[in-house]
C-alpha positions in Angstrom: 11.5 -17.8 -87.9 11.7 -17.8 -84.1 8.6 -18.7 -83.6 6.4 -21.8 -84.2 2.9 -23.3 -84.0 1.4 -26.2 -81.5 -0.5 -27.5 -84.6 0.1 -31.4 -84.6 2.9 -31.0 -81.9 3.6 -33.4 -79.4 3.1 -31.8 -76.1 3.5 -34.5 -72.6 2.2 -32.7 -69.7 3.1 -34.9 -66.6 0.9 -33.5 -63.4 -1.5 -32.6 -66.5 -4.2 -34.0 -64.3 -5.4 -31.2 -62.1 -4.8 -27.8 -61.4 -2.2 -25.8 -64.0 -1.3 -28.7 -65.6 -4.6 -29.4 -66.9 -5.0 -26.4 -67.9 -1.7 -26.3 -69.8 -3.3 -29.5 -71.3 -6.5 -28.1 -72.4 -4.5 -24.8 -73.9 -2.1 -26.5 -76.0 -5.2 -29.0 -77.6 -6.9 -25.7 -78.6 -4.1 -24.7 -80.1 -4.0 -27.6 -82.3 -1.5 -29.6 -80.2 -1.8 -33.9 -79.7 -1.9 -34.0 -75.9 -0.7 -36.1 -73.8 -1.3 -35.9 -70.3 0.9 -38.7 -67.4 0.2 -39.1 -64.2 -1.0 -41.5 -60.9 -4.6 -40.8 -62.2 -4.7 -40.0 -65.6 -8.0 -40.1 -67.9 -8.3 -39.7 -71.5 -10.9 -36.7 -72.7 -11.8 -35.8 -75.9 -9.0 -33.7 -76.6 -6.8 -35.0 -74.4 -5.1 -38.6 -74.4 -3.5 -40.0 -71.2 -1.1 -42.3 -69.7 -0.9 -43.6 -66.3 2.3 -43.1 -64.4 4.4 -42.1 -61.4 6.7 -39.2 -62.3 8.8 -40.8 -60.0 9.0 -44.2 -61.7 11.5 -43.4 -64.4 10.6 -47.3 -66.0 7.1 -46.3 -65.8 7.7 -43.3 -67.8 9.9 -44.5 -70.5 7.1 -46.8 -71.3 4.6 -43.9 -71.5 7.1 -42.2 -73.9 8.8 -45.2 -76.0 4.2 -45.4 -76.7 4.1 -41.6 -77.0 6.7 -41.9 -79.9 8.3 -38.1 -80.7 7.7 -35.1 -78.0 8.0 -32.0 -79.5 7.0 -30.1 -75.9 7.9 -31.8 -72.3 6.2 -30.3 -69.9 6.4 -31.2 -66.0 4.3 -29.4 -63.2 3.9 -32.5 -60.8 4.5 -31.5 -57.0 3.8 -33.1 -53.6 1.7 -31.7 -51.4 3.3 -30.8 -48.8 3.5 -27.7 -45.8 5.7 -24.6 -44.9 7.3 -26.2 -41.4 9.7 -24.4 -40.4 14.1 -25.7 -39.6 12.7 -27.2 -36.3 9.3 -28.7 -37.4 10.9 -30.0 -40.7 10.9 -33.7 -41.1 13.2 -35.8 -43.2 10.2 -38.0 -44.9 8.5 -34.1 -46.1 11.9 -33.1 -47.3 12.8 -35.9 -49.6 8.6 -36.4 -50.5 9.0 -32.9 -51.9 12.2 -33.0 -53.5 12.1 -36.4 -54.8 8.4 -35.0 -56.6 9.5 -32.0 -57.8 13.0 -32.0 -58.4 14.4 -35.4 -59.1 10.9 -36.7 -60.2 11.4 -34.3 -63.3 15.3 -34.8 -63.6 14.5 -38.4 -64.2 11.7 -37.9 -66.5 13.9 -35.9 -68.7 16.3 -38.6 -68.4 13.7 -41.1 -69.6 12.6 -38.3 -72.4 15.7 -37.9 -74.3 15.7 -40.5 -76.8 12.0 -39.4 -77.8 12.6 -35.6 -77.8 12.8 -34.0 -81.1 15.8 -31.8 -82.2 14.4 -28.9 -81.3 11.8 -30.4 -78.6 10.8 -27.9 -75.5 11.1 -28.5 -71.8 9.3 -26.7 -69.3 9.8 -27.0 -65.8 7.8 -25.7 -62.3 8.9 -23.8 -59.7 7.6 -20.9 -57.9 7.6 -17.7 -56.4 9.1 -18.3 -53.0 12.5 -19.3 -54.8 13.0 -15.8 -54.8 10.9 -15.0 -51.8 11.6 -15.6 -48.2 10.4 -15.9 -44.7 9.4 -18.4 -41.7 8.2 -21.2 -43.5 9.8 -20.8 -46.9 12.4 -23.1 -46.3 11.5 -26.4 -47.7 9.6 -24.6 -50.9 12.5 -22.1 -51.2 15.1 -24.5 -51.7 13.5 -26.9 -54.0 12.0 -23.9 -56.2 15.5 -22.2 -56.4 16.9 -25.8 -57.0 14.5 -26.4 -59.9 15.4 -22.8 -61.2 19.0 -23.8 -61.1 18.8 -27.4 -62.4 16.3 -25.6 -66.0 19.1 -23.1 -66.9 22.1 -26.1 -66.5 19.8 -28.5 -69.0 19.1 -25.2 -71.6 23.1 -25.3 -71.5 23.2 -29.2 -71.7 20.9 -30.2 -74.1 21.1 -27.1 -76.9 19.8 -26.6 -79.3 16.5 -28.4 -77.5 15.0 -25.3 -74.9 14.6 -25.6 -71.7 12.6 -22.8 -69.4 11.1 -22.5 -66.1 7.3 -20.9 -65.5 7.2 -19.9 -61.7 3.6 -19.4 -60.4 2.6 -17.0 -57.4 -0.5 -17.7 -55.4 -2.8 -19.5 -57.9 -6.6 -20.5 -57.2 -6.3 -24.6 -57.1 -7.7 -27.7 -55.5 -4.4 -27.3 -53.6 -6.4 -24.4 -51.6 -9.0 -26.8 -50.9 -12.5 -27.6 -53.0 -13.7 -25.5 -55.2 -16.2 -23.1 -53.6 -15.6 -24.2 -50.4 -15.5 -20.8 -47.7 -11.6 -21.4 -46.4 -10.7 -21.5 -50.5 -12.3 -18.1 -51.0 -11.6 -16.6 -48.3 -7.5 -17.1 -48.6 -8.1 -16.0 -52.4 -10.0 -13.1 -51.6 -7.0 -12.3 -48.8 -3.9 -12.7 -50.7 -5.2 -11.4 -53.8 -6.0 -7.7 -51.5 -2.0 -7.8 -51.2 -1.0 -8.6 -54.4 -0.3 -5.2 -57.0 -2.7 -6.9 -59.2 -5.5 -7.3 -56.8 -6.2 -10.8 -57.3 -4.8 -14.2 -57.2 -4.0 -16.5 -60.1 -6.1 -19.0 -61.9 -4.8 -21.7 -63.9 -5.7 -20.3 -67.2 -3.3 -16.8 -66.3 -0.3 -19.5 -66.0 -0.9 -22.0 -68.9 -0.1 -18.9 -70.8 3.0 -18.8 -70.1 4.3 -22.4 -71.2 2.3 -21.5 -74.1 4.5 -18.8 -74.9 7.8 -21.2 -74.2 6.3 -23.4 -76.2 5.8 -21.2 -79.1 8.5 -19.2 -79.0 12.0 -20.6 -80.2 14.1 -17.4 -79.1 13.2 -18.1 -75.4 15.2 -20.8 -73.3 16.9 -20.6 -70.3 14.3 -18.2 -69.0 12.7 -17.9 -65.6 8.8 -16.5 -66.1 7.0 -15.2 -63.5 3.4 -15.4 -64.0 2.7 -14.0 -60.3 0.3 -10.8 -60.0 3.5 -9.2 -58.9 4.1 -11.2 -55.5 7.5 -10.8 -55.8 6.9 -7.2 -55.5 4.8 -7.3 -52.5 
């Protein structure tokens, strides 16, 4: 069978704190899974257990693992908060902030990972829309989305038969936005979700579909999957 089930699976969500990630967290504990969620402010729920680290403190992690024991499901969707400047408002500090997050934070958590990962463990990286989608301002996000695109696909290669897939968001409706119900947050949802085919922007719960569905299914690896209302139509 190509398929499987998250029942008693190991999933590590690091970034599992807020936003997608926790909602990737809370979606693979209703599917039975033993959660695990890492990062700078992690807290334990009822479903959910938690271990407080750094992605980008590789020692820090491969404590949080060597306790974890076997991961049947990596999964990373920690990022830095950081703008769209443009070439000549781009500084060096934002540029390695972002890509030292996003890109070699989850490198070196896989790194850390390995000895713990099962035979046929899963590992499911973040990127977004704008890798494939450009303009003024997409610079620094474009890059380190395509990069992290680019770096999945070499690792499915590398570490066969263990998966490895990318899920790239569009516009989804986060604390990133600001708080929730606060009039700027739902105003830019309202906005960008009038342009999008779908008519409306993401939420958490439309994403933490799909790495439920590279999770699940053992056919898929090397895959890109947008989960973006069709941004990258608009």
């Amino acid at each position: 069978m190509s398929g499987t089930t998250l029942q008693q699976q190991q999933v590590v969500v690091i970034g599992g704190t807020s936003g997608i990630g926790r909602a990737v967290a809370q979606e693979a504990a209703a599917r039975g899974a033993i959660v695990t969620v890492i990062g700078r402010s992690a807290k334990a729920s009822t479903d959910v257990r938690a271990a407080v680290a750094d992605v980008t403190d590789s020692a820090a992690l491969a404590q949080a693992f060597a306790a974890i024991g076997k991961i049947d499901h990596l999964v990373l969707t920690a990022g830095a908060r950081v703008g769209s400047p443009t070439l000549a408002g781009l500084t060096r500090d934002e540029l390695e902030l972002a890509f030292n997050v996003k890109l070699f934070g989850s490198l070196f958590a896989i790194q850390a990972a390995l000895p713990y990962l099962s035979p046929n463990a899963s590992v499911t990286l973040t990127s977004g829309l704008l890798s494939r989608k450009f303009g003024p301002g997409s610079l620094l996000k474009s890059g380190l989305n395509a990069a992290v695109d680019a770096t999945a696909k070499s690792l499915a290669r590398e570490l066969a038969p263990r998966r490895v897939n990318v899920v790239s968001p569009g516009v989804v409706d986060t604390e990133l936005w600001g708080e929730a119900g606060a009039e700027s947050r739902v105003a830019a949802m309202a906005r960008i979700g009038q342009g999008l085919p779908v008519g409306r922007t993401g939420t958490p719960q439309d994403v933490a579909q799909a790495y439920m569905l590279v999770m699940e299914n053992g056919f898929v690896s090397g895959a890109v999957i947008d989960v973006d209302g069709g941004g990258l139509l608009s």
